[in-house]
C-alpha positions in Angstrom: -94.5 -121.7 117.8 -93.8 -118.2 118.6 -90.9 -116.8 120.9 -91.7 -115.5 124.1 -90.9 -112.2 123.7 -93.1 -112.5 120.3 -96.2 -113.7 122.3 -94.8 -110.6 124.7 -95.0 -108.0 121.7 -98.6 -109.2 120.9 -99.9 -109.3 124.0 -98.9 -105.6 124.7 -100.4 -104.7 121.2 -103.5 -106.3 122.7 -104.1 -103.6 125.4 -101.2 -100.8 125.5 -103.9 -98.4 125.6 -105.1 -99.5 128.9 -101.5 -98.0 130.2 -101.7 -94.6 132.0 -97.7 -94.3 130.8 -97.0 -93.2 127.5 -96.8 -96.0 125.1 -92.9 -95.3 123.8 -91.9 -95.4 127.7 -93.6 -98.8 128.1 -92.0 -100.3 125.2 -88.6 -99.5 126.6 -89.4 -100.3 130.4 -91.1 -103.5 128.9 -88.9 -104.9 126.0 -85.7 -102.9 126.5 -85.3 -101.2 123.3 -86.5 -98.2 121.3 -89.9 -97.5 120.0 -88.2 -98.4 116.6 -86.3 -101.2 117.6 -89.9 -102.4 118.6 -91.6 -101.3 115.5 -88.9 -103.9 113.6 -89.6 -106.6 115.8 -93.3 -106.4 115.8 -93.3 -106.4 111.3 -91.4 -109.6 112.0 -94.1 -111.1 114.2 -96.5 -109.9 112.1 -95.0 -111.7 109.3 -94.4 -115.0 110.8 -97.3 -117.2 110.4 -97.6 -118.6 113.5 -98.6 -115.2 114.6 -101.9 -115.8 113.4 -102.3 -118.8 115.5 -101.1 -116.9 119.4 -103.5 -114.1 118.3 -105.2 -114.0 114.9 -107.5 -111.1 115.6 -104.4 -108.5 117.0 -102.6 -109.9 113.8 -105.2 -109.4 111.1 -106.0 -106.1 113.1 -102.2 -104.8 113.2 -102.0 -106.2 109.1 -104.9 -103.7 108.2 -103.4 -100.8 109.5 -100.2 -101.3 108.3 -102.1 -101.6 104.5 -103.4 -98.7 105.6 -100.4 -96.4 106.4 -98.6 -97.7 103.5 -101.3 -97.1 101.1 -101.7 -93.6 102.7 -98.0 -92.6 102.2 -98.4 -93.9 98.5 -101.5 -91.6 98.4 -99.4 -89.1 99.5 -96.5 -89.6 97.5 -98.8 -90.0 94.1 -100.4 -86.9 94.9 -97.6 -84.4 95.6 -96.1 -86.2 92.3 -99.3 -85.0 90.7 -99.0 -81.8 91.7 -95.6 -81.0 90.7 -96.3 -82.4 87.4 -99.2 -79.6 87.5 -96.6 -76.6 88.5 -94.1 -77.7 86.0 
């Protein structure tokens, strides 16, 4: 079973964007820490499989973006590689 403040962090990942406030300011009125602080907590969630049974479609949604970001930094990284490897 998931904490409160982890049924908390998915619940606001459900709908921040129905918030007039700027996301960052909501997370520390909300959950009293910093946007990063946040970010750490919510890859914790994520990866704790009861997760998947408070919310499994904000979970898998949350997963597939996070594939994606890290696949496009990889992108990024392989490809600046590539192209110092072309200069030298």
């Amino acid at each position: 079973m998931l904490s409160e403040r982890a049924t908390a962090i998915l619940e606001f990942e459900r709908s921040w964007w129905n918030n007039d406030e700027p996301r960052d300011q909501v997370i520390r009125a909300r959950f009293q820490c910093s946007p990063d602080e946040y970010q750490a907590e919510l890859t914790k969630v994520l990866d704790d499989p009861t997760a998947m049974d408070c919310d499994p479609l904000v979970v898998r949604r949350l997963k597939r973006l996070r594939l994606r970001a890290r696949k496009a930094r990889l992108d990024g990284v392989a490809s600046s590689g590539t192209a110092e490897g072309v200069r030298g």
